[in-house]
N, C-alpha and C positions, 0 to 999 in steps of 0.2 A: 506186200505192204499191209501191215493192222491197220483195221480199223480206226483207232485214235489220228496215225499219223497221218491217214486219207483226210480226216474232219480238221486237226491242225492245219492241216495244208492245203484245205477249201478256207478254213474262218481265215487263213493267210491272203488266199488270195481276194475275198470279200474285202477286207481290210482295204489292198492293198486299191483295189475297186474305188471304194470310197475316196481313199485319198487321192486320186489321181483327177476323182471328179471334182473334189475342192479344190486341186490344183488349176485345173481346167477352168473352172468357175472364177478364179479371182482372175485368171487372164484377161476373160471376157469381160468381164467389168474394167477390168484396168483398160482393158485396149477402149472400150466407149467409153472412156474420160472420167471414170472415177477416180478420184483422189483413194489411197490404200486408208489411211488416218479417218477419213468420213467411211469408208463401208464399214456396214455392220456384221457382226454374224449374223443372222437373223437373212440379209442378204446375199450374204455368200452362201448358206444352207439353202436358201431359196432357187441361187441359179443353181449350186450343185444336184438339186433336187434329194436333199435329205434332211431329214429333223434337224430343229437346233439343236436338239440333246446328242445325237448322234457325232454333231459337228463335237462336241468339248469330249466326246467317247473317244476321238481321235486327234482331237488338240487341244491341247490347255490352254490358249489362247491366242489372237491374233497374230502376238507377235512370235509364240512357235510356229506357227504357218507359216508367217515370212519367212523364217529362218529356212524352214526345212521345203519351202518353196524354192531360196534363193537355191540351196545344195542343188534343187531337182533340173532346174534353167541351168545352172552352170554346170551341171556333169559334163555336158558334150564339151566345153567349151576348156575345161581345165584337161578335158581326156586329150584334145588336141595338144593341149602345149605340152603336156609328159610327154606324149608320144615322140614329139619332136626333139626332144630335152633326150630323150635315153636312146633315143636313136644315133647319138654320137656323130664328132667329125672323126674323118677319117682323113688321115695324110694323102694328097693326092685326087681326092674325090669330093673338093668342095663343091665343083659345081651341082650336083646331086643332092647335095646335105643344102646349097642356098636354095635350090627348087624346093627343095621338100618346105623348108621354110615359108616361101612364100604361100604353097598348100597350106600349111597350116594357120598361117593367117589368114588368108581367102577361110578357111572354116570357123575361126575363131568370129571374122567381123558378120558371117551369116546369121551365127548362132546370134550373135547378142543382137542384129536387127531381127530376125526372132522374138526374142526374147525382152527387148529393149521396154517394154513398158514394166514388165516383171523391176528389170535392172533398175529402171531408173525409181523403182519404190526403195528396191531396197539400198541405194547407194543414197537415197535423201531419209530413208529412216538411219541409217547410219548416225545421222546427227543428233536424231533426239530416244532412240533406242538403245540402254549399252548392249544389248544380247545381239543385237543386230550389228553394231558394231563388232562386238569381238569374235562374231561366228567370221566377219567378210575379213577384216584384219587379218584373223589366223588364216583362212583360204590364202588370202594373196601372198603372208607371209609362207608359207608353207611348200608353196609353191616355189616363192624365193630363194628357201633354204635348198630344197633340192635343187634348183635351178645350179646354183652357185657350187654344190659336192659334181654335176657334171661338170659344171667349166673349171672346175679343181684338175677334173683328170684330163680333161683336152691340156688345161696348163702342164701339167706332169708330164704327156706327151708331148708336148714342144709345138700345141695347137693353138696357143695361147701366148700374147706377151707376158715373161714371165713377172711381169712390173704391174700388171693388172690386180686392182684388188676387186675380187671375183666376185665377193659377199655384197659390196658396193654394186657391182656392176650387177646384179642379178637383180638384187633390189629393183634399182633403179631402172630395170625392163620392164617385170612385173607390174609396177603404180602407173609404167609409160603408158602399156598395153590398157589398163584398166579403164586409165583415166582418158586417154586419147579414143580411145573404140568408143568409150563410153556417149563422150560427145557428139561425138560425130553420127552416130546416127539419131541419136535423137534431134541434131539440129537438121542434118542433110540427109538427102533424099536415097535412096538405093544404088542409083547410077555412079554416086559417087564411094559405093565400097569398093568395088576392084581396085580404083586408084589408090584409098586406102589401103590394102591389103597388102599393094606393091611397097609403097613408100616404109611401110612399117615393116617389113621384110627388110626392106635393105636399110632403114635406119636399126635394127636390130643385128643385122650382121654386120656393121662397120664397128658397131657399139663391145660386140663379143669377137668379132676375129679381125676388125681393122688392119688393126697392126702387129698382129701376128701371121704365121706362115700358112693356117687354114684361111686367111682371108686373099691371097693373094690373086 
């Protein structure tokens, strides 16, 4: 390995150093009750322990940090629902594909009580942020679109009612998951995610294989 690429590949990971301490740093504030809108830079460089100037060397501003904060909190969280999404039904093997389902909701409602003070910034900057807006829109949607090209081919296999419009119905999971997860922990307590995790499991598979032949 040259020399350049060793120094690239240390200022990469400095870089990456840094931002994971401002990441860190806006949690902790969030989690002790600051409002995201009242912190300052000036505070968040303070609990991350680094310059202000450092901070703008690696963000142009607050509202790039949400953005690229929400991506960082939701990686695990959208990593679960692909997973489960390309993992396919299979004729004959529902019960397997509805277990794994519920796994992954059980993962999906952890992360966001996790991450729940992160979420709940960025789904209330949603409303007066557009970039925040159209960074979480395009995640949900995007997810959506894939969502609905696999329940295309479980339909094409005969996994599906062939009467189902897919596009609709993937939508209409995606906003469920977002918006119902999203409440529910911020209003109720932990004890209460397992039960979450079941009900949204099986309100998601009667919604995608109901009344088709992988639901039976």
């Amino acid at each position: 390995m040259s020399t350049s690429t060793i120094r690239r590949s240390e200022a990469a990971a400095r870089r990456a150093a840094v931002d994971q301490s401002v990441f860190w740093a806006v949690e902790r504030l969030l989690e002790g009750g600051a409002g995201y809108p009242e912190l300052s830079v000036a505070a968040i460089a303070a609990e991350a322990g680094v310059a202000r100037s450092t901070f703008y060397v690696h963000f142009a501003d607050k509202t790039e940090l949400l953005v690229r904060l929400a991506g960082e909190t939701t990686a695990d969280i959208f990593a679960a629902a692909y997973e489960w999404t390309d993992r396919g039904a299979e004729a004959g093997n529902a019960e397997a594909h509805r277990e794994a389902l519920e796994a992954t909701c059980a993962r999906i409602v952890a992360d966001y009580r996790r991450h729940r003070h992160v979420l709940a910034a960025v789904q209330a900057a949603t409303g007066y942020e557009p970039e925040v807006a159209r960074f979480w829109n395009e995640r949900i949607e995007g997810f959506a679109a894939h969502a609905a090209k696999r329940l295309r081919e479980a339909q094409d296999a005969g996994l599906v009612d062939p009467g189902a419009d897919v596009e609709e119905t993937a939508t209409m999971a995606a906003w469920a998951i977002e918006r119902t997860v999203a409440r529910s922990v911020q209003t109720r307590g932990p004890d209460h995610d397992d039960r979450l995790a079941r009900a949204l499991a099986r309100g998601l598979w009667l919604m995608t294989f109901g009344d088709g032949p992988a639901g039976g």
